[in-house]
C-alpha positions as CSV (number, residue, x, y, z in Angstrom):
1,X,-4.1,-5.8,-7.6
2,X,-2.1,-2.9,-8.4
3,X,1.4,-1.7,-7.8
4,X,3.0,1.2,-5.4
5,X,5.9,2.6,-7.7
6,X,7.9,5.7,-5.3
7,X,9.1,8.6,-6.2
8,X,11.0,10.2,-3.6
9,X,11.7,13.4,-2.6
10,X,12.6,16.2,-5.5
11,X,12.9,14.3,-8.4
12,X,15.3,12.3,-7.5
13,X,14.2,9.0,-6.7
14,X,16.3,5.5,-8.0
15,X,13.6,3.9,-8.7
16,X,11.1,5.8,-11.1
17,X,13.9,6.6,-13.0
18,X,15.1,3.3,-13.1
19,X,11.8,2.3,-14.9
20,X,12.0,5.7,-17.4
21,X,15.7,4.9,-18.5
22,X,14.5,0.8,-19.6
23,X,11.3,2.7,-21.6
24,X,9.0,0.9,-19.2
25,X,7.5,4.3,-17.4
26,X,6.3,5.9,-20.9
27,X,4.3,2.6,-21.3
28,X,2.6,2.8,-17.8
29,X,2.4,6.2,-16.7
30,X,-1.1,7.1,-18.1
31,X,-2.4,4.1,-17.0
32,X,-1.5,4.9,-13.1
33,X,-2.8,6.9,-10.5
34,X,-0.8,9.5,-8.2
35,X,-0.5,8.8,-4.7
36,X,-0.4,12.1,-2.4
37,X,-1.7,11.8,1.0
38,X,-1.4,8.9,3.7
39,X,-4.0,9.0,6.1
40,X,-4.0,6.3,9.5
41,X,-6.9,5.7,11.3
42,X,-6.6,4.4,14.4
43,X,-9.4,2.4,14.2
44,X,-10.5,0.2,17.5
45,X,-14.2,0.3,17.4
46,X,-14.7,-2.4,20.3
47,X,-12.6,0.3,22.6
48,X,-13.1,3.8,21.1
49,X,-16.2,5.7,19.9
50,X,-13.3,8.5,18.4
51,X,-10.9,6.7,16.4
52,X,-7.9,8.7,16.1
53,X,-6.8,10.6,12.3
54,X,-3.3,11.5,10.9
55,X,-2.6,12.8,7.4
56,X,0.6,12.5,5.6
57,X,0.6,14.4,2.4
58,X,3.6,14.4,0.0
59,X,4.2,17.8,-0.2
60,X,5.5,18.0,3.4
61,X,8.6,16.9,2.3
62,X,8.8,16.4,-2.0
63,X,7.4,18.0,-4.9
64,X,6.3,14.9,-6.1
65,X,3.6,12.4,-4.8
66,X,5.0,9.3,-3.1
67,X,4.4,7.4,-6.2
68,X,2.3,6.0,-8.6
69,X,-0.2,3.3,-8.1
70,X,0.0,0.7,-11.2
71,X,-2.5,-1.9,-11.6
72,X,0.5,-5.4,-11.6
73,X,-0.6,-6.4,-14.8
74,X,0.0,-3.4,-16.9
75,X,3.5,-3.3,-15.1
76,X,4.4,-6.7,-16.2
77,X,3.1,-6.6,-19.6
78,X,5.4,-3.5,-20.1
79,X,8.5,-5.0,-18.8
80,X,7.9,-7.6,-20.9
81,X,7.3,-5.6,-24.2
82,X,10.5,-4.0,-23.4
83,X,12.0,-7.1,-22.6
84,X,11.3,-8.9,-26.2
85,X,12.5,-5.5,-27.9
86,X,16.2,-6.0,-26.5
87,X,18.4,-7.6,-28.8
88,X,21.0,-9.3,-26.5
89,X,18.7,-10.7,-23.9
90,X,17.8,-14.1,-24.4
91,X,13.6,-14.8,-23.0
92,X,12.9,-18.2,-21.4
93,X,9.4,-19.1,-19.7
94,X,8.0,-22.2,-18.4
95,X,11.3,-24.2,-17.3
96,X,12.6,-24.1,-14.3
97,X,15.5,-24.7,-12.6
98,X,16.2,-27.9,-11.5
99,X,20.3,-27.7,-10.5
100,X,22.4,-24.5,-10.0
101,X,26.5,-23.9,-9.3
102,X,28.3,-21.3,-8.9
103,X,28.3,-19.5,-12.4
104,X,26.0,-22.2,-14.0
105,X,21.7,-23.2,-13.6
106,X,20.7,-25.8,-15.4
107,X,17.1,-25.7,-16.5
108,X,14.2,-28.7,-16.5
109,X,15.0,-29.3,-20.7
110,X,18.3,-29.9,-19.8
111,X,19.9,-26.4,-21.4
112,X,22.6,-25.4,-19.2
113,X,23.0,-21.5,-18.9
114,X,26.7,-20.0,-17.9
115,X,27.5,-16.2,-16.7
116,X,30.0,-14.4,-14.8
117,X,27.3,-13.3,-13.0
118,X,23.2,-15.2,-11.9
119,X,21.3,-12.5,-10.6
120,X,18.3,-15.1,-9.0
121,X,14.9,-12.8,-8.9
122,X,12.7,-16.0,-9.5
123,X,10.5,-15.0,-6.3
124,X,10.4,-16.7,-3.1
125,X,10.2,-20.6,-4.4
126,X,13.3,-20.1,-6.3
127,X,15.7,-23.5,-5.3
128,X,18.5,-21.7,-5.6
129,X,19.1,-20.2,-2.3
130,X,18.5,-23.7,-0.8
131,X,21.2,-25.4,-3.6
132,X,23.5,-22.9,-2.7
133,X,23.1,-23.1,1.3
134,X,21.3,-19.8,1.8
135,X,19.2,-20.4,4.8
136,X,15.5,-18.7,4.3
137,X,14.0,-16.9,7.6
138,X,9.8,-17.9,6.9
139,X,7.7,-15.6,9.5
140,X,3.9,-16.5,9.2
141,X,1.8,-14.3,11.7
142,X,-1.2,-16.0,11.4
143,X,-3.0,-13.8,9.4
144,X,-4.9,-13.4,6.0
145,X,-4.9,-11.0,3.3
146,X,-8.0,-10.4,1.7
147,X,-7.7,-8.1,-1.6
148,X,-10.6,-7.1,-4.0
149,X,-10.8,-4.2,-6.4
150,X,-14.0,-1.6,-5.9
151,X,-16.1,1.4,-7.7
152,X,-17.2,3.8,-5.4
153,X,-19.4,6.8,-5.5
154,X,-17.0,9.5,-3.5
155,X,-13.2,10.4,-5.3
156,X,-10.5,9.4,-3.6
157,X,-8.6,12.2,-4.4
158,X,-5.3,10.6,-4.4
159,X,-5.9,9.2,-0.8
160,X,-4.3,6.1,0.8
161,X,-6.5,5.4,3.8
162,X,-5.0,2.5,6.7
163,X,-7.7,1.7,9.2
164,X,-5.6,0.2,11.7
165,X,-7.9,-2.5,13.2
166,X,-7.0,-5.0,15.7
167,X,-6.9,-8.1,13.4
168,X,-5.1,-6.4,10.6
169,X,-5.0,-3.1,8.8
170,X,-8.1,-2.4,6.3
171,X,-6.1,-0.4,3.0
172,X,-7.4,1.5,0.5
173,X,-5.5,2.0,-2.6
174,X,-6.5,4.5,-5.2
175,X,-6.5,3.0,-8.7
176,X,-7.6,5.2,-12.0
177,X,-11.2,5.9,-12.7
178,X,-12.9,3.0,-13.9
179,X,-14.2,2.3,-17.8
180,X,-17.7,3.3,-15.6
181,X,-16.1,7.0,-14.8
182,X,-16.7,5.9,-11.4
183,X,-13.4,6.1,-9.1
184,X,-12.0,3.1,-8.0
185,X,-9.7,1.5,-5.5
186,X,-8.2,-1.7,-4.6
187,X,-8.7,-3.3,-1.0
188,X,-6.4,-5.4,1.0
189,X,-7.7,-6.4,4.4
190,X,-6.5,-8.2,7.1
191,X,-8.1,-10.4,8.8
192,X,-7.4,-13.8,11.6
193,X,-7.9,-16.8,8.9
194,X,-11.4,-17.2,10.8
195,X,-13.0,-14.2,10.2
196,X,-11.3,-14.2,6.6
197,X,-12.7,-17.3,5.7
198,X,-16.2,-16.4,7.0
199,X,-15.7,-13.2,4.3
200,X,-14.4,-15.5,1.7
201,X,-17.3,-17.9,2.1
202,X,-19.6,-14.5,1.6
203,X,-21.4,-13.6,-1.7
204,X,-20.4,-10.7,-3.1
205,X,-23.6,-8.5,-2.0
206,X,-22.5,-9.7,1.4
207,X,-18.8,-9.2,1.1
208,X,-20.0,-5.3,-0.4
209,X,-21.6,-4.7,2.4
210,X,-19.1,-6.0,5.1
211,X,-16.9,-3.9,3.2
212,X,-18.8,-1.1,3.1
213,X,-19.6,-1.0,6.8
214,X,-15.7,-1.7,7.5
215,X,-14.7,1.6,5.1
216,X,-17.1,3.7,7.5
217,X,-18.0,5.5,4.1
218,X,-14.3,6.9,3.6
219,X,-15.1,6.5,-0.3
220,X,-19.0,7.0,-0.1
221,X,-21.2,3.5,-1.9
222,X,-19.2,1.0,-3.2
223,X,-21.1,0.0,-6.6
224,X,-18.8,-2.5,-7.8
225,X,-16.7,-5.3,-6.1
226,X,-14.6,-7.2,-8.4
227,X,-11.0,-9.5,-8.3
228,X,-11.5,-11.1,-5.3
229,X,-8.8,-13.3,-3.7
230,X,-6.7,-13.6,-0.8
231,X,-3.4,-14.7,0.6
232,X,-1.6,-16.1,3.7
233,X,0.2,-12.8,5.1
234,X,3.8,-13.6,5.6
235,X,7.5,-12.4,5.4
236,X,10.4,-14.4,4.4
237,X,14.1,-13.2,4.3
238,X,17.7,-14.9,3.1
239,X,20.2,-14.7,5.5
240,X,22.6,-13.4,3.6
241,X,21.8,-11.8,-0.2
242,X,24.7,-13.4,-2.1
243,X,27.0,-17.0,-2.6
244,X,29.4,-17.5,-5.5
245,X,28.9,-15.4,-8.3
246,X,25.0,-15.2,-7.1
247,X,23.0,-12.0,-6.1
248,X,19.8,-12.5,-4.6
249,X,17.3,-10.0,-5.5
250,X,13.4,-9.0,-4.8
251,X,11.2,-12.1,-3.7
252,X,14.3,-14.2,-3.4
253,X,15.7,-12.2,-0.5
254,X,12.9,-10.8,0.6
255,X,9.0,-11.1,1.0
256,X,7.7,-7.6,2.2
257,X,4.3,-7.7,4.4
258,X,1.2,-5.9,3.1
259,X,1.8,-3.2,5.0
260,X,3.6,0.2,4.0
261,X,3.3,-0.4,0.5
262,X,7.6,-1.2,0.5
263,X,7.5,-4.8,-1.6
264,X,8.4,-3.9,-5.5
265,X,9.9,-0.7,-4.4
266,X,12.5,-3.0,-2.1
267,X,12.8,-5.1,-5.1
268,X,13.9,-2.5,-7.7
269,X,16.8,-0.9,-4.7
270,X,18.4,-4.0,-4.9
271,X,18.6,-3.6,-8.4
272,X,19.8,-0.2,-8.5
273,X,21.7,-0.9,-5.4
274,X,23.9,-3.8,-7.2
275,X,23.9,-2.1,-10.3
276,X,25.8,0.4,-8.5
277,X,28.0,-1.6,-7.4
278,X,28.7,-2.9,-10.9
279,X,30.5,0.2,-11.9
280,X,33.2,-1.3,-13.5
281,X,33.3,-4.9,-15.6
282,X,36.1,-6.4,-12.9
283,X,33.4,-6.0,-9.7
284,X,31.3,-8.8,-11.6
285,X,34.5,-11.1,-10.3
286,X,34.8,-9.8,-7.0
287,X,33.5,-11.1,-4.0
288,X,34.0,-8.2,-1.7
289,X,31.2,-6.2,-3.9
290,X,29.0,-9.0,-3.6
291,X,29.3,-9.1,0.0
292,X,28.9,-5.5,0.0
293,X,25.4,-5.4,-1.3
294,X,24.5,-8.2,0.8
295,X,24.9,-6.1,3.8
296,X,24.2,-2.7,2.0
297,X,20.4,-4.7,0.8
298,X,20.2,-6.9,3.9
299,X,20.8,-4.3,6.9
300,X,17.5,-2.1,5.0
301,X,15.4,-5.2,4.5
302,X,15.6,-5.9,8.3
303,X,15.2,-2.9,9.4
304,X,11.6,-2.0,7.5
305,X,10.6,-5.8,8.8
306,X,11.2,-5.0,12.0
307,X,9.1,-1.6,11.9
308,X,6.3,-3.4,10.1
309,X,6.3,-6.5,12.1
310,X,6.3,-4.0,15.4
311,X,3.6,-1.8,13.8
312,X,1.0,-5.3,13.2
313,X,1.8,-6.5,16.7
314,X,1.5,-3.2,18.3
315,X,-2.0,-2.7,16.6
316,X,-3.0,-6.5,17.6
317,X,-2.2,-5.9,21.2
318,X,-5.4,-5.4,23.2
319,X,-4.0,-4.2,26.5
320,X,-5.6,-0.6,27.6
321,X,-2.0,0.7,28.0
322,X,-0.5,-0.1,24.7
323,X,-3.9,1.0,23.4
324,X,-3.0,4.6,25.2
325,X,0.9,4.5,23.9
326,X,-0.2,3.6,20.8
327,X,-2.9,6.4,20.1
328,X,-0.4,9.1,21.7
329,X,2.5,8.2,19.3
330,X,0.0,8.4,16.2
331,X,-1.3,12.3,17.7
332,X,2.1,13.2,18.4
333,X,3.4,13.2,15.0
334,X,0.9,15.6,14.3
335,X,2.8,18.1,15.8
336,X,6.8,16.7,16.4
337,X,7.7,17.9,12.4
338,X,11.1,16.6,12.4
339,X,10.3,13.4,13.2
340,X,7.2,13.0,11.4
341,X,9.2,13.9,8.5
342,X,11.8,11.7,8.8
343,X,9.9,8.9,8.8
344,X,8.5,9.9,6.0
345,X,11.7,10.2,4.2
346,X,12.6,6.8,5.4
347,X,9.5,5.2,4.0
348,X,10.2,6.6,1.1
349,X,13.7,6.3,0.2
350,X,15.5,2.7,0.9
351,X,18.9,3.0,2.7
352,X,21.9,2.8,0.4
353,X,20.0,4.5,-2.4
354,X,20.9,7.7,-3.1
């Protein structure tokens, strides 16, 4: 699958030059592909025969596009290249943590590790949080993420299509042109775990053309399907981001949806959002900063969970009347600019980043 990296308005965003300043963007930014326009479809075929459109395109409100779309494994393998070129950091894989106190993890081999400072980003089975009495908020919503990577015969030109269906939205990602020339995307759809597993159990001919019908030819044939998977769709979040001397960051505090595209970009604010913090070698001692970007990270996490978990129930709703309210709020920011705007801004710029 590949990777939304922002880059919010003007130039300025935290976060792309975050990646620049480590050496990591020079490594990856050929191998990306811009991401200008949003577009929505309101997509209730069982209800409408006119599924309703909105565009969002980037330069509305930057001079940039709203980011770069990264296939994950070109991201990691360049954070890691950089990673093994930095004398004074220490690389450990394969052994995890079996015991942690404040200041202190010790690891499976029995090598205990010391700092001032454990900054956990070991992902959302990390034992920390649970050693150091971090309760973990686990929302499952009974739904299943099926992702798959695809050639087509029509460009994307830099689109980001959502159809939003009633079990789950239908995304297409754009992804650089394929070793074929052909253009190519990757997929994540949504589905209730039975119709998902009737799609998993498909061949691929049949999953094409499921697919293909599904896309209602937004990116022309599909002539290649490839990477299939799938995963339970889910959002988890730490009720507070820090203990003793610990900083919770990325997939420790936070699981992100599939929805909005706000997952590594979340990750890499806390980063910037702690480092921040860090201005001075005495904050790495002080629990007020630590509780500080607890609230600072926390109060943003909640907030984009909340409009994404509202956004997947309003679209799974059936009644006629939400159907109505939800279709009139899509049109209307079509023409109200300021708030249209803003919510673009929001989407791509985490609170507490500036």
């Amino acid at each position: 699958m590949s990777t939304l990296v922002q880059t919010p308005e003007h130039r300025v965003s935290p976060l792309l030059p975050a990646l620049a300043k480590i050496g990591v963007w020079d490594r990856v930014k050929d191998k990306g592909a811009p991401l200008h326009q949003l577009r929505l479809i309101d997509d209730q075929a069982e209800r409408w025969t006119k599924p309703v459109v909105e565009v969002f395109r980037a330069e509305e409100v930057a001079d940039t596009p709203f980011g770069h779309n990264i296939i994950n494994a070109d991201l990691v393998e360049a954070l890691l290249d950089v990673a093994k070129d930095e004398e004074n950091l220490q690389l450990t894989f394969n052994t995890p943590v079996e015991h942690w106190t404040p200041g202190a993890i010790t690891l499976a081999d029995g090598v205990t590790l010391e700092a001032d400072l454990i900054v956990d980003a070991a992902g959302r089975k990390s034992p920390i949080p649970a050693l150091a009495g971090i309760k973990i908020d686990d929302h499952r919503p009974n739904q299943i993420a099926l992702v798959c990577q695809i050639e087509h015969s029509l460009d994307h030109e830099d689109i980001s299509t959502e159809f939003q269906r009633r079990e789950g939205p239908l995304t297409t990602v754009p992804m650089p042109r394929a070793a074929s020339g052909l253009a190519q995307s990757a997929i994540v759809w949504v589905h209730r775990p039975e119709t998902a597993q009737k799609l998993a159990d498909l061949d691929d001919e049949g999953f094409r053309r499921s697919l293909q019908s599904a896309l209602r030819g937004v990116l022309g044939e599909i002539t290649a399907l490839r990477a299939r998977g799938g995963f339970q769709v889910g959002t988890q979040v730490a009720d507070r981001f820090d203990g003793p001397k610990l900083a919770l960051v990325g997939e420790t505090a936070h699981v992100m949806p599939p929805i909005g595209a706000q997952g590594l970009n979340t990750s890499l604010a806390d980063v910037a959002v702690l480092l921040s913090l860090l201005d001075q070698p005495s904050a790495v001692h002080d629990p007020d900063m630590l509780r500080r970007y607890s609230a600072q990270r926390r109060g943003d996490v909640i907030i984009r969970l909340k409009a994404t978990h509202f956004l997947n129930q309003a679209i799974q709703n059936g009644e006629l009347g939400f159907d109505h309210v939800r279709r009139g709020a899509l049109k209307s920011l079509g023409w109200l600019k300021p708030v249209r705007h803003g919510l673009m801004r929001a989407g791509m710029r985490p609170f507490g980043v500036s």
